[in-house]
PDB file with SEQRES, HELIX, SHEET and CRYST1 records, atoms N, CA, C and O in Angstrom:
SEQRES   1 A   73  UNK UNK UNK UNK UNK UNK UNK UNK UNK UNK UNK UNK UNK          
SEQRES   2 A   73  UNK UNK UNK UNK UNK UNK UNK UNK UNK UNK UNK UNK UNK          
SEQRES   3 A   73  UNK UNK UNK UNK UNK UNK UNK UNK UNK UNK UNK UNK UNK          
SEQRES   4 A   73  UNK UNK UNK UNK UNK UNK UNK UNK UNK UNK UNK UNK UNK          
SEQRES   5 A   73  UNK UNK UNK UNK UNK UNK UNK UNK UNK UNK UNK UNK UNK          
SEQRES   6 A   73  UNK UNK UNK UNK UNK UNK UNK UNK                              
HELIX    1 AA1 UNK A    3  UNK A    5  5                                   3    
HELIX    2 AA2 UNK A   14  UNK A   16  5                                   3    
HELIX    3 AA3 UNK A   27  UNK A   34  1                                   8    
HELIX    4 AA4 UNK A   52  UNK A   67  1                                  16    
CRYST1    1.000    1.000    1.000  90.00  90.00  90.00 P 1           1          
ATOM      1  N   UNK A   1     -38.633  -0.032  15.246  1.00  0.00           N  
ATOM      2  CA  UNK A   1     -38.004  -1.333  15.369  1.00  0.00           C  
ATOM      3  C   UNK A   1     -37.292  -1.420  16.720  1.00  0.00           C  
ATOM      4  O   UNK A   1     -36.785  -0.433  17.254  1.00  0.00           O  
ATOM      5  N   UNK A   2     -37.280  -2.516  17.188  1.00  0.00           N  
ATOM      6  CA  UNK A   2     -36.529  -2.820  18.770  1.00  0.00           C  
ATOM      7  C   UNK A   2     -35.204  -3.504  18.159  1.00  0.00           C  
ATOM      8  O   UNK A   2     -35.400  -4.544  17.530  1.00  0.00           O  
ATOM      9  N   UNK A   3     -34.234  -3.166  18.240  1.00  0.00           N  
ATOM     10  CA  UNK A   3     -33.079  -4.160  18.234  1.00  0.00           C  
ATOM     11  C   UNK A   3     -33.059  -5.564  18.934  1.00  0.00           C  
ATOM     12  O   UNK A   3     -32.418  -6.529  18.519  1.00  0.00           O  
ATOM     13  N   UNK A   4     -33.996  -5.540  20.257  1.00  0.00           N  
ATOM     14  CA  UNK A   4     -33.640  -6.716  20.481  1.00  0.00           C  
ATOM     15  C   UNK A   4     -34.517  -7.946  20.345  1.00  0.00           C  
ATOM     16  O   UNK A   4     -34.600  -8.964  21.032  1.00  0.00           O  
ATOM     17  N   UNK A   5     -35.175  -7.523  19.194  1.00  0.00           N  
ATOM     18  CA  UNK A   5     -35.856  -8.772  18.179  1.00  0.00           C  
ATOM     19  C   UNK A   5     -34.850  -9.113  17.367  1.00  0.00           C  
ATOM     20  O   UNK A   5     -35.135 -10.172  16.808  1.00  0.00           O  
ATOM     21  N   UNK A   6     -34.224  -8.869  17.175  1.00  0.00           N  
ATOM     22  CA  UNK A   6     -32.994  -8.985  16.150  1.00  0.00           C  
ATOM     23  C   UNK A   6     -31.572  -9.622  16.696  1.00  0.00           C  
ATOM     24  O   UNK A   6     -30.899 -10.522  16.194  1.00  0.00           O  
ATOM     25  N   UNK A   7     -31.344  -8.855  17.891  1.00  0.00           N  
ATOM     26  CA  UNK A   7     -29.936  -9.461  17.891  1.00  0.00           C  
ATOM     27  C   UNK A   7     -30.055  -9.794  19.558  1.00  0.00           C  
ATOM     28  O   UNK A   7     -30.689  -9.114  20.365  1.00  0.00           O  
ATOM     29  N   UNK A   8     -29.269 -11.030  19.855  1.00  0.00           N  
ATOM     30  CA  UNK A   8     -28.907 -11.233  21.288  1.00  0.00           C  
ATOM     31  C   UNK A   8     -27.886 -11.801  21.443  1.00  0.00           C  
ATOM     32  O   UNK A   8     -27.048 -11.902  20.546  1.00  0.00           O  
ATOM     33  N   UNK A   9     -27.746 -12.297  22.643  1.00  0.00           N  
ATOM     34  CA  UNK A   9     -26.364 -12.603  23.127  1.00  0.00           C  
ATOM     35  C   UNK A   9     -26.431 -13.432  23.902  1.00  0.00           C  
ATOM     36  O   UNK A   9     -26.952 -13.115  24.972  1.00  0.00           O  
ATOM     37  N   UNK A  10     -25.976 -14.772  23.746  1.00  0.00           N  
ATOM     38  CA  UNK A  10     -26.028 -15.975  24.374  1.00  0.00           C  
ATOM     39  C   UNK A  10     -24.532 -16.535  24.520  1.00  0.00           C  
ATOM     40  O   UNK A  10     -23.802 -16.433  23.534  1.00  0.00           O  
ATOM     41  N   UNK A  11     -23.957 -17.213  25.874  1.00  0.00           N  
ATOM     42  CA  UNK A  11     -23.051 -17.506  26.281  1.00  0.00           C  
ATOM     43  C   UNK A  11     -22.389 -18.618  25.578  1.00  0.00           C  
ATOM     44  O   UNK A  11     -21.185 -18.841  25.709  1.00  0.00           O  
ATOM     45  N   UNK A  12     -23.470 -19.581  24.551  1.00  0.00           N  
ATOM     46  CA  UNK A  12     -22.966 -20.581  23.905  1.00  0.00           C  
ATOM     47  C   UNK A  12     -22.486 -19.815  22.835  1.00  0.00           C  
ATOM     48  O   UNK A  12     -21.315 -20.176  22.721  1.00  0.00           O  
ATOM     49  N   UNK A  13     -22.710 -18.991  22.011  1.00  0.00           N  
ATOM     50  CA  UNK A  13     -22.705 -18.406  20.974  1.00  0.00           C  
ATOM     51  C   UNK A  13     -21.360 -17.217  20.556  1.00  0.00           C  
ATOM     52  O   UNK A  13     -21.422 -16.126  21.123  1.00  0.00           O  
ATOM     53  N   UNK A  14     -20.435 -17.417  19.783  1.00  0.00           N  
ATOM     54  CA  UNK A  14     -19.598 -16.108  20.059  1.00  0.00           C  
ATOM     55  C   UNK A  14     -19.090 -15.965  21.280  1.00  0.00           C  
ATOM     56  O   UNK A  14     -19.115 -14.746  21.451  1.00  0.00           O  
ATOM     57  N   UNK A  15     -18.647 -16.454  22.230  1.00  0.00           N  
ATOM     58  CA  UNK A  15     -18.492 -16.061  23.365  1.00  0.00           C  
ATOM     59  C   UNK A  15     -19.420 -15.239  24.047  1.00  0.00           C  
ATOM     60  O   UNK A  15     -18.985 -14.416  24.853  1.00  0.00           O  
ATOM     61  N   UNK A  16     -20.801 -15.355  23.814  1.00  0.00           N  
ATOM     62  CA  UNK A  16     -21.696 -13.949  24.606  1.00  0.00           C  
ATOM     63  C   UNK A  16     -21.581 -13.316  23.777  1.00  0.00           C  
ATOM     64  O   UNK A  16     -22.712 -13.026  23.386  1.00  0.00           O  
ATOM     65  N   UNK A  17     -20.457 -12.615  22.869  1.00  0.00           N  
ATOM     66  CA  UNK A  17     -20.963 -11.400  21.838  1.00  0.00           C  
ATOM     67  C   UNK A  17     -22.539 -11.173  21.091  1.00  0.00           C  
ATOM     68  O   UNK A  17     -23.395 -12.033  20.883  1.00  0.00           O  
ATOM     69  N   UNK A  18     -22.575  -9.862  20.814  1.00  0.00           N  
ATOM     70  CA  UNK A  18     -23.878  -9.686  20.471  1.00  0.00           C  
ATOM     71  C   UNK A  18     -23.727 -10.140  18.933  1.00  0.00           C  
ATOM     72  O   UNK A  18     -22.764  -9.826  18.233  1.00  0.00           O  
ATOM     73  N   UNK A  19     -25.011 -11.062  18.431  1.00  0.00           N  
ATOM     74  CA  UNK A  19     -24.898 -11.390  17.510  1.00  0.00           C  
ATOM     75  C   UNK A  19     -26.513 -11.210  16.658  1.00  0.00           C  
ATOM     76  O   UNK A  19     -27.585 -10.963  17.212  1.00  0.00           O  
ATOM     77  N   UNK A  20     -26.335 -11.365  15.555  1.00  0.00           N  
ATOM     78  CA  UNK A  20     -27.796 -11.308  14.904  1.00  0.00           C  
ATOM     79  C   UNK A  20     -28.284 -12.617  15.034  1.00  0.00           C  
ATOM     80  O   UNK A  20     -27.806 -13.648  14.559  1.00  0.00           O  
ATOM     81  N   UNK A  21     -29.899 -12.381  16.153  1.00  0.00           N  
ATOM     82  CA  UNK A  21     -30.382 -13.705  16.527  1.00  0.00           C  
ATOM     83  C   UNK A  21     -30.300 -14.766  15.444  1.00  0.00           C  
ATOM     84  O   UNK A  21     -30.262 -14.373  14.278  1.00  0.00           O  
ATOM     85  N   UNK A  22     -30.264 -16.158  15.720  1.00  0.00           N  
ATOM     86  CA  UNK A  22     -30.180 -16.940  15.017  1.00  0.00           C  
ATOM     87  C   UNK A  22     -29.130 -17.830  13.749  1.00  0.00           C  
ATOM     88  O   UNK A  22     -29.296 -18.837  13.060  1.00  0.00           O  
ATOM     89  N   UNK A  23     -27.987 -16.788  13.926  1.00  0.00           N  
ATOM     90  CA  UNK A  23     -26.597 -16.657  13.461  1.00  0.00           C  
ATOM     91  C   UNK A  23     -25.265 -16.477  14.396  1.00  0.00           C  
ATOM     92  O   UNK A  23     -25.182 -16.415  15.623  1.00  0.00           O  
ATOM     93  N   UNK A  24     -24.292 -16.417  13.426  1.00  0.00           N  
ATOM     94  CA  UNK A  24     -23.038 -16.398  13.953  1.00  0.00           C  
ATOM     95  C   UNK A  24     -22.295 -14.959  13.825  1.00  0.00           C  
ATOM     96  O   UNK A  24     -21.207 -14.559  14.239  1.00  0.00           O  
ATOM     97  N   UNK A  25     -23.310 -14.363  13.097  1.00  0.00           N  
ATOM     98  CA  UNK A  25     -22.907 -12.788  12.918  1.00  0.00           C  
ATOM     99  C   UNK A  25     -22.900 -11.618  13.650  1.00  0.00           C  
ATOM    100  O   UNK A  25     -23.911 -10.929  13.783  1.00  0.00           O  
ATOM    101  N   UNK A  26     -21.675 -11.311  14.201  1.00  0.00           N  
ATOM    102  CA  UNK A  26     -21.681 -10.588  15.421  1.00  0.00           C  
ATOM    103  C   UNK A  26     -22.222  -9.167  14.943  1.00  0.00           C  
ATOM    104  O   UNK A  26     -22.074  -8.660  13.831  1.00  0.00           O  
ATOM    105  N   UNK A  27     -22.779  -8.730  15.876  1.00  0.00           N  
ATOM    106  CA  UNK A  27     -23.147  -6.984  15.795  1.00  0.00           C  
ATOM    107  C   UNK A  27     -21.754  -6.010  15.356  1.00  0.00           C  
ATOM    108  O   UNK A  27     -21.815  -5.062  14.573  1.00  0.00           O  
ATOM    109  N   UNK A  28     -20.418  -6.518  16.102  1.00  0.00           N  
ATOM    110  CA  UNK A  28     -18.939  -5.810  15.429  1.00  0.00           C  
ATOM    111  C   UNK A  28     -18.464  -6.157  14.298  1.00  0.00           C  
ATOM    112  O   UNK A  28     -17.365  -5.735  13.939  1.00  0.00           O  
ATOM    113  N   UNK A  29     -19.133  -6.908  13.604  1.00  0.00           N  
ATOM    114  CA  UNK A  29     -18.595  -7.203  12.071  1.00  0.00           C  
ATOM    115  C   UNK A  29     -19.487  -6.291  11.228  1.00  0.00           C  
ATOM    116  O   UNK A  29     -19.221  -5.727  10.167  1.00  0.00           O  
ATOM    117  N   UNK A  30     -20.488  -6.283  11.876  1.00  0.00           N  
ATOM    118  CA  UNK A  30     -21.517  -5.079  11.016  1.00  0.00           C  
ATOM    119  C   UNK A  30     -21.336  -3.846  10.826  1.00  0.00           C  
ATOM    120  O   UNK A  30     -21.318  -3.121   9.832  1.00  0.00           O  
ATOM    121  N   UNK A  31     -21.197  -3.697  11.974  1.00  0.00           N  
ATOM    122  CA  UNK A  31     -20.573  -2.019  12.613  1.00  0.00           C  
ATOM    123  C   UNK A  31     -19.503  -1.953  11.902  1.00  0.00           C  
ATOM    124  O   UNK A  31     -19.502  -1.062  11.053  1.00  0.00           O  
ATOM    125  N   UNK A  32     -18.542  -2.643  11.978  1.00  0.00           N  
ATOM    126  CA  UNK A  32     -16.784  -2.286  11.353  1.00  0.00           C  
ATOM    127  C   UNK A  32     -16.804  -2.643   9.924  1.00  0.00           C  
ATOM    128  O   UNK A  32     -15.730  -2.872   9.367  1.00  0.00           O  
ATOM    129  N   UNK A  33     -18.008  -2.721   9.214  1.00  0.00           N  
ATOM    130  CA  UNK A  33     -17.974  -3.074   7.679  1.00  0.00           C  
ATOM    131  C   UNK A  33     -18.440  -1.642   7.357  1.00  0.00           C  
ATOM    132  O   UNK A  33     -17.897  -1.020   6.444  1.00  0.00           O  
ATOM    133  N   UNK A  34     -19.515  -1.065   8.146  1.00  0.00           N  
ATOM    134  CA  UNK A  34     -20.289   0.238   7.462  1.00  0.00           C  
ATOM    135  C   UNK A  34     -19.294   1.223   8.361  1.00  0.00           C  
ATOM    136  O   UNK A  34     -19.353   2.446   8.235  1.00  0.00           O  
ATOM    137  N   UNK A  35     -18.577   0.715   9.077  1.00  0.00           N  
ATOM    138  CA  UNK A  35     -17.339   1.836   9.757  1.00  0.00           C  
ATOM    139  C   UNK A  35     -16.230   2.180   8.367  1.00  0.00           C  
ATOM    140  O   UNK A  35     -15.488   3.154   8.244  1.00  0.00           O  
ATOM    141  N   UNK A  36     -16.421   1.037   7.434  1.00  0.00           N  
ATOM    142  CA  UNK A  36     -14.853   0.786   6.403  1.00  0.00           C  
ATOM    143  C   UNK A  36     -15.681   1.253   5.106  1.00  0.00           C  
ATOM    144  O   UNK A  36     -15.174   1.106   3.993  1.00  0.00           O  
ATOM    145  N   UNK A  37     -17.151   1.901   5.281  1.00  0.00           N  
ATOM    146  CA  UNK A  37     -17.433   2.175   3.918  1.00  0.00           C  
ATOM    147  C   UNK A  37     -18.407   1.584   3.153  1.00  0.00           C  
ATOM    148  O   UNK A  37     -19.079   2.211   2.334  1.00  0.00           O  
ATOM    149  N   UNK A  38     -18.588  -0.285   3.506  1.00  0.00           N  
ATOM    150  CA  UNK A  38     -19.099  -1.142   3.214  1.00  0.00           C  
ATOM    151  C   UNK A  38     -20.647  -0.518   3.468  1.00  0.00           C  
ATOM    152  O   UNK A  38     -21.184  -0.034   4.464  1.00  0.00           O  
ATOM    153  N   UNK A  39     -21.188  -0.806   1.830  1.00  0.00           N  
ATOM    154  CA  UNK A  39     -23.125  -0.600   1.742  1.00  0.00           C  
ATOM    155  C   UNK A  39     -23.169  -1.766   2.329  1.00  0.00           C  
ATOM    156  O   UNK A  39     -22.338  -2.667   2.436  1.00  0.00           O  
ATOM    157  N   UNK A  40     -25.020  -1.543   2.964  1.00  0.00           N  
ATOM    158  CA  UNK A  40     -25.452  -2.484   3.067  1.00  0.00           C  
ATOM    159  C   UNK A  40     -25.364  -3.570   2.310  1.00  0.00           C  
ATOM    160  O   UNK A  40     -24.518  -4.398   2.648  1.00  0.00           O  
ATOM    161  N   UNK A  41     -26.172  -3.838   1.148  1.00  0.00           N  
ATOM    162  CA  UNK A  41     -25.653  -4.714   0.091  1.00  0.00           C  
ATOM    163  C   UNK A  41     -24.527  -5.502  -0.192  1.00  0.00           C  
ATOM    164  O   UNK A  41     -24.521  -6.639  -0.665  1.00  0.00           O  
ATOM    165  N   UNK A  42     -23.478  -4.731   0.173  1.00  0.00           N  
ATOM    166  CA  UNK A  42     -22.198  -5.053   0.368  1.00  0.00           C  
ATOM    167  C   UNK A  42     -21.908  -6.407   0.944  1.00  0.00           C  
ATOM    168  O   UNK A  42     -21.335  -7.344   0.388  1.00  0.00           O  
ATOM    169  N   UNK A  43     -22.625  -6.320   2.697  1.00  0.00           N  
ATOM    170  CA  UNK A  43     -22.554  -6.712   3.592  1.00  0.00           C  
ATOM    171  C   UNK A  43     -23.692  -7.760   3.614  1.00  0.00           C  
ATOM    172  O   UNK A  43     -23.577  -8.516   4.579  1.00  0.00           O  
ATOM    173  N   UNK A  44     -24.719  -8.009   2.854  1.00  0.00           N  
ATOM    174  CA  UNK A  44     -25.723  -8.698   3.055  1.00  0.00           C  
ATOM    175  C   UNK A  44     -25.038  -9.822   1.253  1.00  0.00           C  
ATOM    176  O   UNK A  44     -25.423 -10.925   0.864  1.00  0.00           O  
ATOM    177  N   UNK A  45     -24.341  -9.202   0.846  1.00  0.00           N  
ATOM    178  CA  UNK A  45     -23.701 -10.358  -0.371  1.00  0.00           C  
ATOM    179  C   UNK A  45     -22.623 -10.556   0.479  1.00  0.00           C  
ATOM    180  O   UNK A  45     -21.741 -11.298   0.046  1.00  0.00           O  
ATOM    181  N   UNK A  46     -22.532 -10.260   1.160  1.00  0.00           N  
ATOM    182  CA  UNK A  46     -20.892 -10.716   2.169  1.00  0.00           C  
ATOM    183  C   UNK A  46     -21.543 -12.218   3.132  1.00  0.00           C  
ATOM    184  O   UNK A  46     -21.094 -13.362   3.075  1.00  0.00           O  
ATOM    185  N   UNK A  47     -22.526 -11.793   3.837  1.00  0.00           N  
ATOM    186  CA  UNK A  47     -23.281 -12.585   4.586  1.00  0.00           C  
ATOM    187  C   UNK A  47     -24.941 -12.724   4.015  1.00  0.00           C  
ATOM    188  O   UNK A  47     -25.918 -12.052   4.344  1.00  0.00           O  
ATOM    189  N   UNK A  48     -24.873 -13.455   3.389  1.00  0.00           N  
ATOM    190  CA  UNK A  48     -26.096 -13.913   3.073  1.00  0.00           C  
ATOM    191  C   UNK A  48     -27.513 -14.237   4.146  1.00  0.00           C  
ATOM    192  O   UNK A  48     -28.654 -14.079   3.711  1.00  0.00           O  
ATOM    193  N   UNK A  49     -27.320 -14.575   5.187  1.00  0.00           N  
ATOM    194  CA  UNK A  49     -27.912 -14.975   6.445  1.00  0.00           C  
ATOM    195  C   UNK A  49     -28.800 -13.747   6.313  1.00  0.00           C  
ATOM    196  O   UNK A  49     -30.023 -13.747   6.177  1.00  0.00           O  
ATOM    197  N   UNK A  50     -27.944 -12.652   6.377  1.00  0.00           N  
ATOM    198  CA  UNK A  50     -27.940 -10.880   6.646  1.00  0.00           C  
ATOM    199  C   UNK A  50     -29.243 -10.169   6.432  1.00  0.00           C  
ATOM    200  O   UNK A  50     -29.270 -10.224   5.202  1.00  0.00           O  
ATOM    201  N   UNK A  51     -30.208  -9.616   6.729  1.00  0.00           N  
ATOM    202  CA  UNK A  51     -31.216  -8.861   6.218  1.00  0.00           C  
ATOM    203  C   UNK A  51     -31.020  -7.238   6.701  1.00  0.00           C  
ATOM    204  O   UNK A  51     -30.463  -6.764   7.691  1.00  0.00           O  
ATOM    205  N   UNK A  52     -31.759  -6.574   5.509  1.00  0.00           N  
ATOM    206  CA  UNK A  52     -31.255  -4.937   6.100  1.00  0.00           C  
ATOM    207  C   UNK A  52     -31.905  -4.852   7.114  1.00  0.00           C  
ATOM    208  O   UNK A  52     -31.319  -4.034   7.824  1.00  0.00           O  
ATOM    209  N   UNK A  53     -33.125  -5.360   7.803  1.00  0.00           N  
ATOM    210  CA  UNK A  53     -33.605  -5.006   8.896  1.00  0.00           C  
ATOM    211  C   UNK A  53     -32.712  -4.865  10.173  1.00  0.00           C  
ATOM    212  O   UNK A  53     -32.808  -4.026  11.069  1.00  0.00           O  
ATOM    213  N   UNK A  54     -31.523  -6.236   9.990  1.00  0.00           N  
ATOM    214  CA  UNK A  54     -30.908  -6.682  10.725  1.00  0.00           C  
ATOM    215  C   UNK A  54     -29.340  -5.630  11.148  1.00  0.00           C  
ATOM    216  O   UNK A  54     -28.935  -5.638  12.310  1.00  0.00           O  
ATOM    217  N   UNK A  55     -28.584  -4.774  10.028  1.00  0.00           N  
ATOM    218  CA  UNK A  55     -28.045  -3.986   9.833  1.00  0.00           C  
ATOM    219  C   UNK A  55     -28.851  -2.725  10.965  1.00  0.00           C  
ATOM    220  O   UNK A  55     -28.636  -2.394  12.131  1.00  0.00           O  
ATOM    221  N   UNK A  56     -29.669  -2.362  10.093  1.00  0.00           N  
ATOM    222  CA  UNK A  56     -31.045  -1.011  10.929  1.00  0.00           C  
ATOM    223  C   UNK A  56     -30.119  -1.867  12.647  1.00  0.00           C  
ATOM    224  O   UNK A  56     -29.185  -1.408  13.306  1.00  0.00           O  
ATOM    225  N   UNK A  57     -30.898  -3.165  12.843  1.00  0.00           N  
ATOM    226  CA  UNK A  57     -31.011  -3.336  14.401  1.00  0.00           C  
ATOM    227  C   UNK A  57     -29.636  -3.065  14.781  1.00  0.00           C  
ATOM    228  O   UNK A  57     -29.615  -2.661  15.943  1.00  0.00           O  
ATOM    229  N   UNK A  58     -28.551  -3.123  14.293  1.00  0.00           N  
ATOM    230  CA  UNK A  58     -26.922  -3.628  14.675  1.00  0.00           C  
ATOM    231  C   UNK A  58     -26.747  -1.205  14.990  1.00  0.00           C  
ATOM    232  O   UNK A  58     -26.101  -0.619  15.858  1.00  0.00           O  
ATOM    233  N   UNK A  59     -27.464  -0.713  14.068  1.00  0.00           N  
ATOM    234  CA  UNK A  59     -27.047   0.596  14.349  1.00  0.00           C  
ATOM    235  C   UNK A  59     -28.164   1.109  14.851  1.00  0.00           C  
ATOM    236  O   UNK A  59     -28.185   2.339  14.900  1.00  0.00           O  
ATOM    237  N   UNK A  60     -29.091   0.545  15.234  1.00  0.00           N  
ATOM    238  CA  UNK A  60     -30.048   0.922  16.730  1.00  0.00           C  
ATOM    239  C   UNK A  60     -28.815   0.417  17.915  1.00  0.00           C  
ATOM    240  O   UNK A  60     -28.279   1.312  18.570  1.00  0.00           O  
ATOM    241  N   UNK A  61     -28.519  -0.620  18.084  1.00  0.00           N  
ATOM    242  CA  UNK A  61     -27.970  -0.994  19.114  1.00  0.00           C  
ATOM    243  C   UNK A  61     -26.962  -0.405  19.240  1.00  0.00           C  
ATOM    244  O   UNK A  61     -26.629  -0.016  20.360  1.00  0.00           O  
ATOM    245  N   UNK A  62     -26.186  -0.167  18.132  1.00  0.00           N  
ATOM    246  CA  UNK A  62     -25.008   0.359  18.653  1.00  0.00           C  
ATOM    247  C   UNK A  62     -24.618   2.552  19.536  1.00  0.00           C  
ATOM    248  O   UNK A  62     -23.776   3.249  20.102  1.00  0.00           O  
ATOM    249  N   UNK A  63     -26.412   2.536  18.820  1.00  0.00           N  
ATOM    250  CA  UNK A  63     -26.835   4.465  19.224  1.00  0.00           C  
ATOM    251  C   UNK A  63     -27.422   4.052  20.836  1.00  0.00           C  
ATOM    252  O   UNK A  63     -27.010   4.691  21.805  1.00  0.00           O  
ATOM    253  N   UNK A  64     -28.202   3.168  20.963  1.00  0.00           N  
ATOM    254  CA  UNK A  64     -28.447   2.459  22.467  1.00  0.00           C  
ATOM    255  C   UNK A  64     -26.960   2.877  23.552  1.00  0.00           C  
ATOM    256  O   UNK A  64     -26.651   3.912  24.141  1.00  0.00           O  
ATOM    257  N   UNK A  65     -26.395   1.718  23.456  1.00  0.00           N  
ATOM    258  CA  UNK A  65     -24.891   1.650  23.922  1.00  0.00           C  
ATOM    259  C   UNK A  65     -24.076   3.267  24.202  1.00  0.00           C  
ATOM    260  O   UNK A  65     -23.678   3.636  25.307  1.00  0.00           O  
ATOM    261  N   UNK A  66     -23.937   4.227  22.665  1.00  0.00           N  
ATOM    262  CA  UNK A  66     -23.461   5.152  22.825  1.00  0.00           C  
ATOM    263  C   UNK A  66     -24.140   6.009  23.950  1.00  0.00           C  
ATOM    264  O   UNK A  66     -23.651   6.924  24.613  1.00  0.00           O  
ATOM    265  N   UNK A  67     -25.692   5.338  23.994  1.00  0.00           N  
ATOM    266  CA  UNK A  67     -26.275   6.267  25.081  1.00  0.00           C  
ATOM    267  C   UNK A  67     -25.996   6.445  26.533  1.00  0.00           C  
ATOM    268  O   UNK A  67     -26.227   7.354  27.331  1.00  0.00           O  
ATOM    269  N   UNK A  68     -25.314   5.058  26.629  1.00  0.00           N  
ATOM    270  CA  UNK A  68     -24.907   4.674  27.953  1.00  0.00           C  
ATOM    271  C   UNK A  68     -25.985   3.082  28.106  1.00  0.00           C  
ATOM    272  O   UNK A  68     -26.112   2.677  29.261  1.00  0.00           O  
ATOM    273  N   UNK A  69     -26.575   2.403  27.179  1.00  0.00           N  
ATOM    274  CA  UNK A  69     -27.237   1.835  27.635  1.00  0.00           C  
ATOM    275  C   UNK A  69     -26.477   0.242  28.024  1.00  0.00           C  
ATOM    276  O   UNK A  69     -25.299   0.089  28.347  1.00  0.00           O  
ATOM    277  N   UNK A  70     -27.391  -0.702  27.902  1.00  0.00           N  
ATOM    278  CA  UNK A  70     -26.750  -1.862  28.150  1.00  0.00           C  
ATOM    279  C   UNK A  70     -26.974  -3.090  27.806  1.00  0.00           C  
ATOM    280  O   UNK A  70     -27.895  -3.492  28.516  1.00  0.00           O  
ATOM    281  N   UNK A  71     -26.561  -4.056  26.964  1.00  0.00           N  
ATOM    282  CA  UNK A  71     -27.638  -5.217  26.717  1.00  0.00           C  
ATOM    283  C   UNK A  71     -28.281  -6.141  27.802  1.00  0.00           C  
ATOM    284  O   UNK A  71     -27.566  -6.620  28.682  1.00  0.00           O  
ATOM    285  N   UNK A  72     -29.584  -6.390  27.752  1.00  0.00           N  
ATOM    286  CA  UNK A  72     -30.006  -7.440  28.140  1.00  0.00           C  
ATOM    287  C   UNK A  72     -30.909  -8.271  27.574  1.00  0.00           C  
ATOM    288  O   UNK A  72     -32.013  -7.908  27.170  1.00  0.00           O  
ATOM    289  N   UNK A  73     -30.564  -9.168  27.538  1.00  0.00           N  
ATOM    290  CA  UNK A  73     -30.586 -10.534  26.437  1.00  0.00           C  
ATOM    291  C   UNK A  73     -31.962 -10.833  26.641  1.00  0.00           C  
ATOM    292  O   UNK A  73     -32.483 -11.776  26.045  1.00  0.00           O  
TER     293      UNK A  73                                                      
END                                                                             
């Protein structure tokens, strides 16, 4: 899977934050839900929008980043 079928980052949107394409759901609400414990499931009855694929992409991106990488939209 590529993360960035999934999530981007547009200047109208969130301020630029990375978000799951097509939503308002930032990539740091994802991260800091499965940071607090929160299952997937959890998080996809939290946000309905939500698909696990979309979760998978939010912790591809976020092992990207740790790599040193960088988004581009």
């Amino acid at each position: 899977m590529d993360w960035r079928d999934r999530i981007s980052a547009d200047p109208e949107v969130c301020h630029g934050r990375p978000c799951i394409r097509g939503t308002r759901i930032m990539v740091s609400v994802i991260l800091d839900g499965l940071a607090d414990g929160a299952a997937v499931p959890d998080l996809i009855r939290s946000y309905p929008a939500l698909e696990p694929e979309d979760v998978q992409a939010a912790l591809l991106f976020a092992a990207e980043l740790a790599r040193g990488g960088v988004l581009s939209a």
